[in-house]
C-alpha angles and dihedrals in degrees: 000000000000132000093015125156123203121224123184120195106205087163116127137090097243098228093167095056101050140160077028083063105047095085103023142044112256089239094065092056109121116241116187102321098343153039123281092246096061095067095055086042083048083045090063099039087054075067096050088250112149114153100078134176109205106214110204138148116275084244085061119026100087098056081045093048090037093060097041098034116181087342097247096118075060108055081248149093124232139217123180132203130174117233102216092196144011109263114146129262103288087058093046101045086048077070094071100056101105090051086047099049109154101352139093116256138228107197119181125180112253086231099053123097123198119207111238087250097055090054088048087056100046123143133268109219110232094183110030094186084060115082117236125208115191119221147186135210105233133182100232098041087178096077093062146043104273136213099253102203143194120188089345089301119125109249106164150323121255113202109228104333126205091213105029114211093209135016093245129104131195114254109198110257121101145172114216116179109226089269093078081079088063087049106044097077085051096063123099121224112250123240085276088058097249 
């Protein structure tokens, strides 16, 4: 797709994987032969996007922006931009405006690993003035934000819900057209602040 900007949100204390984390950013936790950061960076490259901001908070982003550098060893080119406070995604991605300018946008949360298969599958967009949320059908919707949906059309997200409305979960990887930086300044925190 044409005219498409890459944002990775590497944000996030990293509680649950503590004492791992308490050295070092989440997004820097090996996992088989890399860092963390490196699958969600491989995520937005399986769509052809190259040109790619990191989010992260001020304490992390130098470890994350020593170990991937300038992005070439990558096939990529990185931007980096320090998060001052925890405020959500949509907070975090309005940094990014500026990066953005004019394009659409693929974000994909630094903590997040796609199968190969599910990369292979990934979707054509068919409107791309219309936003786009992958999803996944799990089998304990109650540990993740689920699809909330009315005559198969996507009303809303419920965060961890005690009784899921649908068996899937957000995954973490989203397309946003240039307008959900109109949008952004329009949304109201959550009763967690984000």
């Amino acid at each position: 797709m044409e005219n498409l900007k890459g944002v990775i949100l590497a944000g996030g204390k990293g509680t649950r994987l503590l004492p791992a984390t308490r050295v070092i950013n989440k997004h820097m936790v090996p996992i088989l032969n890399q860092p963390m950061i490196v699958y969600p960076l491989e995520t937005l490259k399986s769509f052809g996007i190259t040109n790619i901001m990191i989010i992260s908070g001020g304490d992390h982003i130098g470890g994350i922006a020593e170990f991937l550098g300038d992005g070439s060893e990558f096939g990529v080119q990185l931007t980096y931009r320090a998060q001052k406070e925890a405020g959500g995604i949509a907070q975090a991605l309005g940094l990014a405006k500026d990066f953005v300018g004019n394009d659409s946008v693929m974000v994909v949360l630094g903590d997040n690993v796609f199968s190969n298969n599910a990369l292979k599958t990934r979707i054509s967009f068919q409107d791309p003035n219309n936003a786009c949320i992958f999803l996944a059908e799990v089998t304990d919707a109650t540990r993740f934000g689920v699809a909330v949906f009315d005559d198969g059309k996507l009303v809303g997200i419920e965060e961890k819900p005690k009784e899921p409305k649908s068996n899937y979960a957000v995954t973490g990887l989203y397309y946003y057209p240039n307008e959900v930086f109109k949008i952004i300044p329009t949304l109201t925190p959550s009763a967690r602040g984000e």
